[in-house]
KOLLUMVEX-476226 format. One line per 10 residues: number of its first residue (from 1); their letters; for each residue z, y, x of C-alpha. Coordinates in steps of 0.02 Angstrom, whole numbers, plus 50000, padded with zeros to 5 digits. Example, Ala and Ser with C-alpha at 12.3 -4.5 7.8 and 13.67 -1.06 7.14 Angstrom:
! KOLLUMVEX-476226
1 = as = 50390 49775 50615  50357 49947 50684
***
This chain:
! KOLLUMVEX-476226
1 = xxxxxxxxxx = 51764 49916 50074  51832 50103 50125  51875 50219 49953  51709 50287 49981  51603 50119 49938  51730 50077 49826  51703 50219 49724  51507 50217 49759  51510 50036 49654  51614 50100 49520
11 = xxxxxxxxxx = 51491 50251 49488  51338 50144 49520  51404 49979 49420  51291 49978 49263  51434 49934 49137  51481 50122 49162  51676 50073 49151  51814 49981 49258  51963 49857 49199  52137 49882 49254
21 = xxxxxxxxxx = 52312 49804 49232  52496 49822 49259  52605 49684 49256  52771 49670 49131  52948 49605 49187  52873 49433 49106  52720 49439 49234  52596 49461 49069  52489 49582 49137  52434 49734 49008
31 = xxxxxxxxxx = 52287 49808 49032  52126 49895 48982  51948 49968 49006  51936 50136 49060  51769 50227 49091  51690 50273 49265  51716 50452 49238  51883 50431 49213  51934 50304 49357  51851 50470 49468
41 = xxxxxxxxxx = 52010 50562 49407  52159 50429 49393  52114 50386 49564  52135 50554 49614  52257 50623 49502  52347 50467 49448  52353 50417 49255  52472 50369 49115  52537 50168 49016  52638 50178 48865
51 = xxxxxxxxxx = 52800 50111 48944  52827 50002 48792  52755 49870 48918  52962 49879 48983  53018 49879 48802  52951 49727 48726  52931 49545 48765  52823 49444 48779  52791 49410 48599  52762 49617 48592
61 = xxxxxxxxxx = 52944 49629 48503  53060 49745 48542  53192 49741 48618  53350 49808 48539  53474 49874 48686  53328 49946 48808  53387 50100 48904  53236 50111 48986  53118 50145 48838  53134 50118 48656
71 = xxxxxxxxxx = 53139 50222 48485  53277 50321 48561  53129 50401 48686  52984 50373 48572  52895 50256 48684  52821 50406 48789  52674 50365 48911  52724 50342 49072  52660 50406 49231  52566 50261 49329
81 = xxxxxxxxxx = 52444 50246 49477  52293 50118 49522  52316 50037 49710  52130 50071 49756  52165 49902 49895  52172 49812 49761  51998 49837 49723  51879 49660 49652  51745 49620 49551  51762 49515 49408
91 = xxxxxxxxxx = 51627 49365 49439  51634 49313 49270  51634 49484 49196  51438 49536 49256  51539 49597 49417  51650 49738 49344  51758 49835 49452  51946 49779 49436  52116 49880 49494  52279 49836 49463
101 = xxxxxxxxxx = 52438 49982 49442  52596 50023 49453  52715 50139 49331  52805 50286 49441  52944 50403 49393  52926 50565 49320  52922 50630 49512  52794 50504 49555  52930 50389 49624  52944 50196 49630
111 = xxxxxxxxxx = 52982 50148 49430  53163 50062 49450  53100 49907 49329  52930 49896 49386  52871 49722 49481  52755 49786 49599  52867 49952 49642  53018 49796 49661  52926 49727 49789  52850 49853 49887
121 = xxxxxxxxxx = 53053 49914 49890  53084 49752 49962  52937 49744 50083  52988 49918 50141  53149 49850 50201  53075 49721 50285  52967 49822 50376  53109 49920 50438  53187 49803 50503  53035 49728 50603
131 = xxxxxxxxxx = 52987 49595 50486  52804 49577 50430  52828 49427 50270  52699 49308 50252  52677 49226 50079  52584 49107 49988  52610 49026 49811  52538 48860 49755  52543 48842 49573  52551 48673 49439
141 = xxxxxxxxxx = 52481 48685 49248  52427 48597 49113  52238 48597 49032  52205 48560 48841  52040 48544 48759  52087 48701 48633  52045 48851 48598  52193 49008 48556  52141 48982 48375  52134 48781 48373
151 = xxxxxxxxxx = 52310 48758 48450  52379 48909 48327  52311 48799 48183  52390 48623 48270  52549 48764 48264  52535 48694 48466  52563 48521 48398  52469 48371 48450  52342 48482 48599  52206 48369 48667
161 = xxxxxxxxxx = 52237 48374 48848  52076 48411 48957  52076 48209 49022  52206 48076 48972  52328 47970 49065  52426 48002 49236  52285 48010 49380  52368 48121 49512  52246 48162 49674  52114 48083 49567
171 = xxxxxxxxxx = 51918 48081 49617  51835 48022 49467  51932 48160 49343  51866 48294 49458  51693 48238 49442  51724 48207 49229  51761 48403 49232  51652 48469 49379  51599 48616 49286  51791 48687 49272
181 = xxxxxxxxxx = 51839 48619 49420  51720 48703 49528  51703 48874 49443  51893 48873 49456  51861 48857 49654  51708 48968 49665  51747 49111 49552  51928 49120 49602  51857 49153 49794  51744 49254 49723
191 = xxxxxxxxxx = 51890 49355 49640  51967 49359 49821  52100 49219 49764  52035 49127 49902  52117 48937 49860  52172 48810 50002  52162 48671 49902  52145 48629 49706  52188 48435 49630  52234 48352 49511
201 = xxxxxxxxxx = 52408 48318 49476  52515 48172 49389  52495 48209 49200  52360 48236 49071  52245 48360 49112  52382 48429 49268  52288 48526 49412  52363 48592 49558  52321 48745 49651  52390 48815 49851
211 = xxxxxxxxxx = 52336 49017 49842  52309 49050 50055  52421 49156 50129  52433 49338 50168  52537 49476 50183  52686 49485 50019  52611 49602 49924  52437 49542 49931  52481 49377 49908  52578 49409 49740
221 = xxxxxxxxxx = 52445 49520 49668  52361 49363 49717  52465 49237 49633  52474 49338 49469  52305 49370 49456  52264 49189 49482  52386 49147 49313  52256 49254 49204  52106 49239 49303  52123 49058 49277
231 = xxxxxxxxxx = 52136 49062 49096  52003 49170 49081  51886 49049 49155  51964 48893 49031  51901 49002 48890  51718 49019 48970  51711 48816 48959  51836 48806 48784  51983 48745 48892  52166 48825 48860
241 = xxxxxxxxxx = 52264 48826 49012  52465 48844 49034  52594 48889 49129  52739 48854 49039  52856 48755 49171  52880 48606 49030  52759 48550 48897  52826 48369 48864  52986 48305 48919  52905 48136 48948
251 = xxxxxxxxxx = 52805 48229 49076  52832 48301 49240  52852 48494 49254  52745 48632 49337  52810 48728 49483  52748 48878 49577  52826 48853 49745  52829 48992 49865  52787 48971 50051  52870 49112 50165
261 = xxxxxxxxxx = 52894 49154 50337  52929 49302 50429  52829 49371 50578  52850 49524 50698  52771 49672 50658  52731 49710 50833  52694 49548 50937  52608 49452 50771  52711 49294 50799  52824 49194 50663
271 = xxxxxxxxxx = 52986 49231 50691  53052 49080 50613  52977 48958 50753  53108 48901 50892  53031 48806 51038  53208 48781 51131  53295 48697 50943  53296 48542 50910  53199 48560 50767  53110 48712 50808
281 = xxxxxxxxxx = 53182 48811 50695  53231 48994 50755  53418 49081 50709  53314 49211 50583  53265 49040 50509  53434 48989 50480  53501 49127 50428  53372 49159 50302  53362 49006 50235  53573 49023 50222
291 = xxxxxxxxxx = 53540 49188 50128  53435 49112 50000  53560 48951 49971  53688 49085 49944  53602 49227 49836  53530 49070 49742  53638 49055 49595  53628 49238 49555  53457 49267 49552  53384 49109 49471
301 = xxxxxxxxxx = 53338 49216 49326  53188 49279 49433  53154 49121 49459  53175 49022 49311  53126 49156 49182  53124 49079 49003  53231 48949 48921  53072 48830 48952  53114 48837 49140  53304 48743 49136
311 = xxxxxxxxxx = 53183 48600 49062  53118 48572 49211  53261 48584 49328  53333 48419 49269  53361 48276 49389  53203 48155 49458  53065 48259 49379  53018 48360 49558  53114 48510 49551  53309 48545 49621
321 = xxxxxxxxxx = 53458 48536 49521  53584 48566 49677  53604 48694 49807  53502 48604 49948  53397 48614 50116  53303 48490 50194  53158 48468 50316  52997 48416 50235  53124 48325 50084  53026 48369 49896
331 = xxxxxxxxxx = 53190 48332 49824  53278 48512 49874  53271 48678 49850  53231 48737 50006  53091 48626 50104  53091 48680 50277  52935 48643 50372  52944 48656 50540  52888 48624 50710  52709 48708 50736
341 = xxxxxxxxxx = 52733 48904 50790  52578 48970 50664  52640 48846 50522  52858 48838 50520  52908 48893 50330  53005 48887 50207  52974 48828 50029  53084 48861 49867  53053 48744 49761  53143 48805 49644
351 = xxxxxxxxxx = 53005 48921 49573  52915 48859 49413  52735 48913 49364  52805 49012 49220  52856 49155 49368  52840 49335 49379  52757 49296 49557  52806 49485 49596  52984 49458 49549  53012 49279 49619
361 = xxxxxxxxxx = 52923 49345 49788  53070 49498 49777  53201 49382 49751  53147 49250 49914  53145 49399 50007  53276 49495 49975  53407 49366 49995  53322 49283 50143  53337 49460 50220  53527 49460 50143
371 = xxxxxxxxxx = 53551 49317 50246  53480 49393 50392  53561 49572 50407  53736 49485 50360  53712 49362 50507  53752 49211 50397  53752 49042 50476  53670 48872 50389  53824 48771 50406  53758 48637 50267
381 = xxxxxxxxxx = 53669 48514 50363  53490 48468 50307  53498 48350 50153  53398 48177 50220  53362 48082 50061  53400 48118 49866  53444 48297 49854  53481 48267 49671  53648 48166 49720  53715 48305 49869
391 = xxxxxxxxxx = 53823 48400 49800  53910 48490 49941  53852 48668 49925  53854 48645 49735  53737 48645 49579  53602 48741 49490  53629 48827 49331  53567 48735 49178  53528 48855 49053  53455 49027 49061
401 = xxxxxxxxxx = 53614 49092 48988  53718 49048 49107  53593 49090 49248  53576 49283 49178  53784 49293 49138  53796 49258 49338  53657 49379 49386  53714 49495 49274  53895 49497 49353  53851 49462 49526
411 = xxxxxxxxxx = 53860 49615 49653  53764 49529 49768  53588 49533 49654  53629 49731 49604  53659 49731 49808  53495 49667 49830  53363 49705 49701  53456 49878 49636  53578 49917 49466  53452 49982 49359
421 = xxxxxxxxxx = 53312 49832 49388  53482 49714 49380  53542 49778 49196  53357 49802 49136  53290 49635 49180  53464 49551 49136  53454 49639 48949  53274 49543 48933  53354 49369 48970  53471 49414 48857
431 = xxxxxxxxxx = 53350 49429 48711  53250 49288 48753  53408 49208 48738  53453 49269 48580  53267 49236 48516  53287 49065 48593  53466 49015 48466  53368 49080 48301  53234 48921 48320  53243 48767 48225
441 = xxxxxxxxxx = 53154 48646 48361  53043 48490 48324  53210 48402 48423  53322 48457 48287  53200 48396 48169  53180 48217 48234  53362 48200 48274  53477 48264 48130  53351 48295 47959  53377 48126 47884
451 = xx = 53539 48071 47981  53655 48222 47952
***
C-alpha cells in the first residue's frame, strides 16, 4: 500500500485509533494505542517514548548504573518515529492498523542503544559495500495449557503442557490442536509473518516455526513480531506460549536459528554461491563464515541473552558448545548449506528463541561483514561428525557472565556494533547477572535443604 492508502485505512478504520511498538534491548516490545488523529501528526512530525524502555529490564526494574537514562535525567520522553513500511493489520484485533518505531536522538539521529537503529547501522554498511543481506529466522517454543494468572498461582510450577509426551513431526497432535495450529498459520500470514513451515517438535507441547525470508530488516521486524504475535493468539484459545531457550533440563532446548546470505545489490544473485568450488561455496562465503567463528566469543551476549540461554548450550541437547563449521552437520555452530545458487546459507545455530531477533540479526552481520572487509580466510576445515567433541578452534562460553566480561572487553564487538551500544547493552547483562546470584532456585532446594 503507498502512504496515501495507508493513511486512507487508518482514517477510515472504525476503531478510530492505531497500535504501535518499539522494541527494548530484551526484544519485549513496549507499546500502545494512539488515536487516528494523532497517528496524522507522528507520521508527519514524528512523536515521543519515555526512554525508561532503555532503563529497565525486563521485569520493569531499574537499572542502577544506566548512563543512558535513569533518575539522574528524570526519565525524559524521548524523541521516536513510526516506519510507515511497517504498516499491518492486526487479524485478531477487528483489523487495527499496526506500526512499529524507533527512538532517535535529540537531532533526529539513529538512538546509539536502539535495536532497530543497530541494525539499520549495520544494514547501511552492508549496502555500501554492495551487499543486499537476506535473512530468515525459524523459531522453537514451548505451549502450556495456562493462562498468565494460572501459572502465577502454580508460581510457574507444575504448567500443563498443551499435549504430553515426545511426538516430534507428529500428525495426530496437529489434528488434537487444529484450532491453534491453524490460526497460528493463517493469522500469522495474515499479519504478513508469512511462515514456511510450522511442526511439532520433540517435547511436550514443542512447535516449530521457519519465518520466509526477506530482506534483514524486514525479516527481523518479522521475527520479533512473530514472538508476541504468537502469544497473543495462545491467549485467544487459553494457551501460554514461551520462549525461554530452557524450560526443563530433562528436555531439549528452543533455538531461533538464523538463515543468512548475502546477495548483490545490483545483479540480484547470492554472493555466497561458487559454481567453480568444490563445494560451491564462494570466497565471501568463507570469509564470512570465518568472521563469525572469530567475532563469536565476543558477541554471544546478543545471542544468548539471559542466564536461561547457557542452559541450553550444553553438550547433546541440539545446540553448539564449540567454535565449529560444518556443511549441513546440526551439531555446530555454523551449518553451511550449500550447493544450489538461490538456496547456499549459512545458519548459526547458536541463536536461542529467547533472542532480541534485531540484535542477534546485528551481530551475524556485522561480524560476517568483519570477516569479509578484513579478508579472513576459513582455515578450520568443516567439522564431519560430533561437533560437540572438536575442539580445534575452541569452546563456547558457559555462563552469561563470562560471555558479557569478554564482550565487554573485546575491541572487536565496540569495533563492530559501536562503544556506546557495547557499554549500554553490556551494563544490562550485568544486572541480569546480578539479579540472577540473589535467587534461591528449586535446584538448591532439592539438592542441599535437608543434606547440608
Amino acid at each position: 500500500m503507498t502512504k496515501k492508502e495507508i493513511l486512507q485505512y487508518v482514517n477510515e478504520h472504525p476503531s478510530g485509533k492505531v497500535k504501535l511498538a518499539v522494541a527494548d534491548i530484551d526484544g519485549v516490545l513496549r507499546g500502545k494505542y494512539i488515536s487516528a488523529e494523532k497517528f496524522s501528526s507522528v507520521i508527519e512530525k514524528g512523536m515521543s517514548f519515555c526512554d525508561v524502555i532503555f532503563g529497565w529490564d525486563s521485569s520493569d526494574v531499574l537499572y542502577e548504573k544506566s548512563s543512558v537514562t535513569g533518575w539522574h535525567s528524570g526519565f525524559p520522553d524521548n524523541p521516536a518515529v513510526l516506519d510507515i513500511n511497517t504498516f499491518r493489520k492486526i487479524p485478531w484485533e477487528n483489523n487495527i492498523p499496526f506500526f512499529l518505531g524507533e527512538l532517535t536522538d535529540a537531532t533526529g539521529g539513529p538512538s546509539p542503544v536502539c535495536p532497530r537503529q543497530l541494525l539499520k547501522k549495520t544494514l547501511k554498511e552492508a549496502n555500501e559495500m554492495g551487499l543486499a543481506p537476506t535473512f530468515a529466522q525459524e523459531f522453537e517454543w514451548y505451549n502450556f495449557a495456562e493462562t498468565p494468572q494460572s501459572a502465577n498461582d502454580k508460581q510457574f510450577r507444575n504448567l500443563t503442557p498443551l499435549t504430553p509426551g515426545m511426538f516430534g513431526y507428529s500428525i495426530l497432535r496437529t489434528t488434537l490442536e487444529n484450532p491453534f495450529f491453524s490460526d497460528l498459520f493463517d493469522l500469522l500470514k495474515k499479519f504478513n509473518i508469512p511462515i514456511e513451515g510450522l511442526h511439532t517438535e520433540t517435547g511436550p507441547g514443542t512447535f516449530e516455526a521457519a519465518i520466509s525470508h526477506a530482506g534483514i530488516l524486514e525479516s527481523a521486524d518479522r521475527a520479533i513480531l512473530f514472538k508476541t504475535a504468537v502469544k497473543e493468539i495462545a491467549y485467544k484459545h487459553g494457551i501460554m506460549a514461551t520462549f525461554m531457550a530452557k524450560i526443563n533440563e530433562n528436555l531439549p532446548g528452543c533455538g531461533g536459528h538464523v538463515h543468512q546470505s548475502l546477495w548483490d545489490l545490483e545483479q540480484k544473485k547470492n554472493l555466497f554461491y561458487d559454481e567453480s568450488d568444490k563445494i560451491k561455496l564462494s570466497e565471501t562465503a568463507k570469509s564470512y563464515i570465518a568472521g563469525q567463528l572469530h567475532c563469536l566469543p565476543y558477541i554471544l551476549p546478543m545471542f544468548a541473552p539471559t542466564i536461561n540461554s547457557y542452559k541450553r548450550l550444553v553438550e547433546g541437547a541440539w545446540a553448539p558448545t564449540t567454535l565449529t563449521w560444518g556443511l549441513d552437520n546440526r551439531t555446530v555452530a555454523l551449518r553451511v548449506l550449500a550447493g544450489s545458487p538461490s538456496a547456499t546459507r549459512v545458519e548459526t545455530r547458536v541463536i536461542g528463541s529467547d533472542v532480541n531477533p534485531y540484535l542477534a540479526m546485528s551481530a551475524c552481520l556485522a561480524a560476517g561483514l568483519y570477516g569479509i572487509k578484513n579478508k579472513l580466510e576459513l582455515q578450520q576445515p568443516a567439522t564431519v561428525g560430533n561437533g560437540y567433541r572438536d575442539y580445534s578452534n575452541g569452546s563456547i562460553p558457559t555462563t552469561l557472565s563470562e560471555a558479557t566480561n569478554k564482550m565487554k572487553e573485546s575491541p572487536i564487538a565496540k569495533e563492530i556494533l559501536g562503544d556506546i551500544f557495547v557499554d549500554h547493552f553490556c551494563m544490562t547483562r550485568e544486572w541480569e547477572w546480578k539479579q540472577h546470584l540473589k535467587s534461591v532456585t528449586d535446584w538448591e532446594m532439592k539438592r542441599y535443604f535437608e543434606i547440608i
